[in-house]
MIVEX-884119 format. One record per atom (N, C-alpha, C, O): x, y negated, z; residue number from 1. Coordinates in pm, whole numbers, always signed. Layout:
// MIVEX-884119
LUMMAR       u       v       w    k
LUMMAR       X       Y       Z  NUM
...
***
This chain:
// MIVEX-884119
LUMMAR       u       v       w    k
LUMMAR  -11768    -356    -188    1
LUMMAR  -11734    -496    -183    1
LUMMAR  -11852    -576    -240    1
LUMMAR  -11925    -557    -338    1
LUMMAR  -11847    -660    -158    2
LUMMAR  -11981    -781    -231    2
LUMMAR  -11996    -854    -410    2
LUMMAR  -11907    -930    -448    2
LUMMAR  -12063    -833    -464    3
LUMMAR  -12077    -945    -565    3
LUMMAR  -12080   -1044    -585    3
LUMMAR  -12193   -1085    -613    3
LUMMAR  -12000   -1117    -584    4
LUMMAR  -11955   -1258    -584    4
LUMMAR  -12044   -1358    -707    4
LUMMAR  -12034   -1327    -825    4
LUMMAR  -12116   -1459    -670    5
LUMMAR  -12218   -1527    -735    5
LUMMAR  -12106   -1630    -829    5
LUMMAR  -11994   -1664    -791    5
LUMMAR  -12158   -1660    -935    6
LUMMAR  -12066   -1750   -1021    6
LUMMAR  -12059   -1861    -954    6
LUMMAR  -12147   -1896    -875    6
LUMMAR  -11946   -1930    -982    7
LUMMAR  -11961   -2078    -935    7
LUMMAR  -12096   -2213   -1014    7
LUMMAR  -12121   -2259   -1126    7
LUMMAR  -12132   -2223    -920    8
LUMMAR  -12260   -2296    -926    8
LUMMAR  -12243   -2466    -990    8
LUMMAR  -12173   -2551    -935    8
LUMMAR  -12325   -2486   -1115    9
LUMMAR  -12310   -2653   -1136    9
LUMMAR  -12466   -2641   -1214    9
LUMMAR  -12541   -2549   -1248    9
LUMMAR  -12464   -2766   -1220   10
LUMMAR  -12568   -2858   -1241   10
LUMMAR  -12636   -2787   -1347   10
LUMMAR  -12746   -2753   -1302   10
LUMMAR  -12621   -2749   -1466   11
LUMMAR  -12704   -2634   -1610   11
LUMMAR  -12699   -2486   -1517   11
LUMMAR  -12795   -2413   -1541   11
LUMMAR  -12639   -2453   -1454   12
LUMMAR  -12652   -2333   -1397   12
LUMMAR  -12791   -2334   -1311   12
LUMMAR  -12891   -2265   -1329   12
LUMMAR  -12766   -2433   -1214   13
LUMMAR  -12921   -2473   -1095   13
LUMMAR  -13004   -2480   -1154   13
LUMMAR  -13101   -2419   -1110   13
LUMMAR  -13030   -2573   -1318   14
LUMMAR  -13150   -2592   -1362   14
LUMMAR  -13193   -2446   -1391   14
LUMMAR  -13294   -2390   -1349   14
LUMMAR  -13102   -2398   -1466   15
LUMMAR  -13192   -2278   -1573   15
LUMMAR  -13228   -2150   -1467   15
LUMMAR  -13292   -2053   -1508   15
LUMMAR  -13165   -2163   -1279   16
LUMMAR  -13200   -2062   -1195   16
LUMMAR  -13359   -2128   -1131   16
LUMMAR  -13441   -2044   -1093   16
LUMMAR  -13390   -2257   -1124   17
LUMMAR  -13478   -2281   -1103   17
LUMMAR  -13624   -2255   -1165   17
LUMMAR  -13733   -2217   -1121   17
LUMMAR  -13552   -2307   -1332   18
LUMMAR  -13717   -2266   -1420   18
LUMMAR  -13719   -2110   -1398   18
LUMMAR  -13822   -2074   -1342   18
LUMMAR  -13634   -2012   -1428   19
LUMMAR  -13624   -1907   -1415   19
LUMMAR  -13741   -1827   -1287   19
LUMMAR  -13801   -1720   -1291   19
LUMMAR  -13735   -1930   -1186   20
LUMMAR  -13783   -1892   -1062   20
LUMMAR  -13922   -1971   -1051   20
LUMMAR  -13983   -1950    -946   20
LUMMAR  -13967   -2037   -1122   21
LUMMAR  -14090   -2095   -1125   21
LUMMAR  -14180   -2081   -1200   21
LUMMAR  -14293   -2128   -1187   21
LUMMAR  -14120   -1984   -1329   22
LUMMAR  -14196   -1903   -1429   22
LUMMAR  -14299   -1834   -1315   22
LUMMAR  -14411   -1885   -1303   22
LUMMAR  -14262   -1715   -1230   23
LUMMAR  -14360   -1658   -1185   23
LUMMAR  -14435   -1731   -1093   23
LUMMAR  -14556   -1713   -1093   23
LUMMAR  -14375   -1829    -999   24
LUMMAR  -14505   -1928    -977   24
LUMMAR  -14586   -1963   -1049   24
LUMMAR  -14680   -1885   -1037   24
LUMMAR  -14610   -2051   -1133   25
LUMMAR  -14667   -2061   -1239   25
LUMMAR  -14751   -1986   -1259   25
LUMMAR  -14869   -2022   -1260   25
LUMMAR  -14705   -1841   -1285   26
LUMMAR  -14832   -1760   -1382   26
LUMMAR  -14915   -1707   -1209   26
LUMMAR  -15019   -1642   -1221   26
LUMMAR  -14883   -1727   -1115   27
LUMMAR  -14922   -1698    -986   27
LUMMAR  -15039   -1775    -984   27
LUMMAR  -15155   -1735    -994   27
LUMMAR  -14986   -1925    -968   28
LUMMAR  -15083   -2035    -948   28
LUMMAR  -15207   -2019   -1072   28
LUMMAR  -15326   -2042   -1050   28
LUMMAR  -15148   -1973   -1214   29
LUMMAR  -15248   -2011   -1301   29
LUMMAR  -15347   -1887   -1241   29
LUMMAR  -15445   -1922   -1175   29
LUMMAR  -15329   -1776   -1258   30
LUMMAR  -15392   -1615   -1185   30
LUMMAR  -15481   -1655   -1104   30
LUMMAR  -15600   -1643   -1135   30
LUMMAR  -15437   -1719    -966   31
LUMMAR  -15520   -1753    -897   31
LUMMAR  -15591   -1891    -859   31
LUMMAR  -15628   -1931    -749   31
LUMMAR  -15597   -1942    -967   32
LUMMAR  -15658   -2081    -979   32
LUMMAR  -15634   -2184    -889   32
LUMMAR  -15713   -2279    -894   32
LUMMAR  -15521   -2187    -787   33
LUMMAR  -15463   -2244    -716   33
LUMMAR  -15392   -2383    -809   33
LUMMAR  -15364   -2482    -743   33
LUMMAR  -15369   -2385    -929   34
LUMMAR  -15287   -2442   -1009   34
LUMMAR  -15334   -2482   -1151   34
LUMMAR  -15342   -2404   -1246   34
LUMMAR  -15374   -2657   -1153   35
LUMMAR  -15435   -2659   -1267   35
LUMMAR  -15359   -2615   -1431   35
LUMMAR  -15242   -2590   -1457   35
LUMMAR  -15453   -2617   -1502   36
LUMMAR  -15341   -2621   -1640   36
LUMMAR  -15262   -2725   -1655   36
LUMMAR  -15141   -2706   -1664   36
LUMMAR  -15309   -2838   -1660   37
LUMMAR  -15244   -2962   -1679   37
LUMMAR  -15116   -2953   -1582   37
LUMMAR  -15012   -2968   -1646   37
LUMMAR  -15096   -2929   -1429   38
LUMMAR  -14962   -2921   -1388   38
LUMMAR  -14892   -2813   -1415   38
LUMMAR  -14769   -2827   -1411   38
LUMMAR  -14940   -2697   -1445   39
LUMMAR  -14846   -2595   -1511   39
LUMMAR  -14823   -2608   -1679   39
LUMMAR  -14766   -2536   -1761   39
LUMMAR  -14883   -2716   -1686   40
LUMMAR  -14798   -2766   -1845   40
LUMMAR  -14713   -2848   -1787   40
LUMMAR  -14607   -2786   -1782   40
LUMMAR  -14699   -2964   -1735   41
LUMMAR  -14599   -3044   -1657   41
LUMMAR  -14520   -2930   -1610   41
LUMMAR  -14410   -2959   -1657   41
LUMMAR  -14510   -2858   -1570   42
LUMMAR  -14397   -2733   -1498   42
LUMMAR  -14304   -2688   -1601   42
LUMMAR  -14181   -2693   -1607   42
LUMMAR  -14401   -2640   -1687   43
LUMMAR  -14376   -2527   -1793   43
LUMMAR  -14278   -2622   -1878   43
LUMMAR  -14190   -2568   -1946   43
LUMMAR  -14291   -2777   -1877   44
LUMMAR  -14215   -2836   -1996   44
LUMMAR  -14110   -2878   -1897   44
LUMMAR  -14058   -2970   -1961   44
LUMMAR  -14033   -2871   -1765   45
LUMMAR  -13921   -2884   -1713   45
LUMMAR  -13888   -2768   -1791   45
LUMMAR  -13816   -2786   -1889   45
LUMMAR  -13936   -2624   -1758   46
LUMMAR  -13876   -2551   -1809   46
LUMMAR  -13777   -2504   -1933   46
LUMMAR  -13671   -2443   -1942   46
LUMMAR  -13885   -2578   -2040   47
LUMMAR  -13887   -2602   -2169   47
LUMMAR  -13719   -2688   -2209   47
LUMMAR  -13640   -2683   -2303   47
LUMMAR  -13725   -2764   -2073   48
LUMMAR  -13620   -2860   -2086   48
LUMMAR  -13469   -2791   -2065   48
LUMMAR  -13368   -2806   -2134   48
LUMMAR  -13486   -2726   -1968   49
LUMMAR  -13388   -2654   -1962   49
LUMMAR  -13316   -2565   -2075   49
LUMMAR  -13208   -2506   -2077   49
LUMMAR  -13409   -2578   -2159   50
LUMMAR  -13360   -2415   -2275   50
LUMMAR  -13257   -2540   -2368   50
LUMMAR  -13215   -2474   -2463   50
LUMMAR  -13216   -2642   -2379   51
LUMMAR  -13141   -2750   -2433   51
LUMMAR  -13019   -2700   -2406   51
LUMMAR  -12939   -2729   -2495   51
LUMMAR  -12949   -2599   -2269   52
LUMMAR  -12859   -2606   -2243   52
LUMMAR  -12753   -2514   -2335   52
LUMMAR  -12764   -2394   -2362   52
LUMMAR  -12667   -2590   -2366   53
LUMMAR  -12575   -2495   -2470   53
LUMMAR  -12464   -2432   -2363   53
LUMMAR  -12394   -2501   -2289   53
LUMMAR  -12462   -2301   -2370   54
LUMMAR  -12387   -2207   -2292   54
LUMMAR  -12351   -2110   -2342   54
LUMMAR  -12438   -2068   -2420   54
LUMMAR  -12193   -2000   -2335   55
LUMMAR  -12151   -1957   -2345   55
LUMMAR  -12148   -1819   -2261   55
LUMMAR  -12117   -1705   -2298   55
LUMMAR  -12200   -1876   -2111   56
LUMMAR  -12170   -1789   -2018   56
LUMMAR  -12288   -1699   -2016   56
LUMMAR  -12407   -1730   -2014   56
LUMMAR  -12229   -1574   -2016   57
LUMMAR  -12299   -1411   -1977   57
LUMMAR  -12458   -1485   -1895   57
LUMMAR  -12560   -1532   -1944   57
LUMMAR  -12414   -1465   -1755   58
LUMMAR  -12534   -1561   -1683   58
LUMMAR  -12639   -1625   -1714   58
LUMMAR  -12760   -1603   -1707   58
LUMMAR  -12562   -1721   -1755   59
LUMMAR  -12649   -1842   -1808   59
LUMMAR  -12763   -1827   -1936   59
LUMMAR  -12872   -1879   -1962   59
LUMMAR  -12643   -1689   -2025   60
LUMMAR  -12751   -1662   -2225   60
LUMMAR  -12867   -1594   -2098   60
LUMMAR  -12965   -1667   -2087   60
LUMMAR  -12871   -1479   -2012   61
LUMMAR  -12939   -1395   -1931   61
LUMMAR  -13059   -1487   -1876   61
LUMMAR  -13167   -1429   -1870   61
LUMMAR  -13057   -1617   -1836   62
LUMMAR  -13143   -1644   -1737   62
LUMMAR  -13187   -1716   -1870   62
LUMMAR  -13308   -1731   -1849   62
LUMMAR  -13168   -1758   -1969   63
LUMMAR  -13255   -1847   -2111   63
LUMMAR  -13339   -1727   -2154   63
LUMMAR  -13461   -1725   -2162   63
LUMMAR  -13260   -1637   -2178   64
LUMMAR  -13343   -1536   -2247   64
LUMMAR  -13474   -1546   -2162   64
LUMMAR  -13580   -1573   -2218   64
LUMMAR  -13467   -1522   -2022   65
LUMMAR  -13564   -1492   -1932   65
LUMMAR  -13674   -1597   -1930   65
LUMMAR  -13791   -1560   -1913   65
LUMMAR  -13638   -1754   -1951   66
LUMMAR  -13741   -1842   -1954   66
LUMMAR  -13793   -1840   -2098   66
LUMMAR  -13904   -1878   -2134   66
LUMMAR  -13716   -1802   -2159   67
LUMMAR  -13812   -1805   -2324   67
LUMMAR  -13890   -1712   -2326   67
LUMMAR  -13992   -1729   -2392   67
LUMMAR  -13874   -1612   -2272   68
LUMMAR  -13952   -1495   -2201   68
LUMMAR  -14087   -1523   -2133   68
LUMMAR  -14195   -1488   -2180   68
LUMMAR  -14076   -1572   -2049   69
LUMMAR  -14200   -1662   -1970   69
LUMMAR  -14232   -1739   -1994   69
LUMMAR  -14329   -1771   -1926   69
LUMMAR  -14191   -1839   -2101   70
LUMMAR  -14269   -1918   -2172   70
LUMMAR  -14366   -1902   -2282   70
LUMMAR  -14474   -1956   -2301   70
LUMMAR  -14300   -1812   -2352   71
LUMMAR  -14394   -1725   -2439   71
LUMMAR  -14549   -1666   -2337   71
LUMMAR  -14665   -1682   -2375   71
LUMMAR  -14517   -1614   -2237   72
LUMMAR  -14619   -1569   -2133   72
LUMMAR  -14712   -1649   -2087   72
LUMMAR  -14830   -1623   -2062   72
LUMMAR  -14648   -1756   -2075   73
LUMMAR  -14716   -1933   -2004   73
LUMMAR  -14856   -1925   -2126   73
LUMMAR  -14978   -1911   -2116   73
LUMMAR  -14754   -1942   -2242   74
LUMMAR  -14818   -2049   -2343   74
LUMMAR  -14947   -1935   -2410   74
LUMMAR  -15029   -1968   -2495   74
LUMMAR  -14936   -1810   -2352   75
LUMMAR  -15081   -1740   -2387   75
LUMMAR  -15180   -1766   -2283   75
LUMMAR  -15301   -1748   -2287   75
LUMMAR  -15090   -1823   -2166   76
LUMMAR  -15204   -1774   -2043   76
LUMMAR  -15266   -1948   -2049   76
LUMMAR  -15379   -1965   -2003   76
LUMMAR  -15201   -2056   -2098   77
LUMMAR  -15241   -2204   -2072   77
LUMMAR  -15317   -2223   -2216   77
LUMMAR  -15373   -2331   -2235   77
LUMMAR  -15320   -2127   -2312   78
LUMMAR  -15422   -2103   -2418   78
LUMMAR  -15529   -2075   -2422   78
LUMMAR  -15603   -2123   -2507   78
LUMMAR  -15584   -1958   -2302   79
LUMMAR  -15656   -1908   -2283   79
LUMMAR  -15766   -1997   -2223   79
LUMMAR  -15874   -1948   -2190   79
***
């Protein structure tokens, strides 16, 4: 039987989006396609997202994951 996706709202979309633009990001920075300055503009939507107070399984899963890649960002936009 299929896995049924949670029902979808507005803190859910954000935190699947930064989630999914982390590895853009370190893509664009890699291959110089992507200045620093807009992957700091990126990186701080991201940033924005981690505000969200949640309860749900899901949701702690995909924060963990951008604090994760932000930590990653902020060595590679150091460098």
């Amino acid at each position: 039987m299929a896995k049924s996706l949670p029902l979808a709202s507005p803190e859910l979309n954000r935190l699947r989006a930064a989630a999914g633009l982390i590895p853009i990001i370190e893509s664009g920075l890699a291959d110089s396609s992507l200045s620093s300055e807009r992957a700091a503009v990126m990186a701080s939507f991201c940033e924005w997202t981690l505000d969200i107070k949640t309860a749900d399984t899901d949701s702690l899963k995909l924060i963990e994951s951008i604090r994760q890649g932000l930590e990653r960002l902020k060595v590679l936009l150091t460098t």
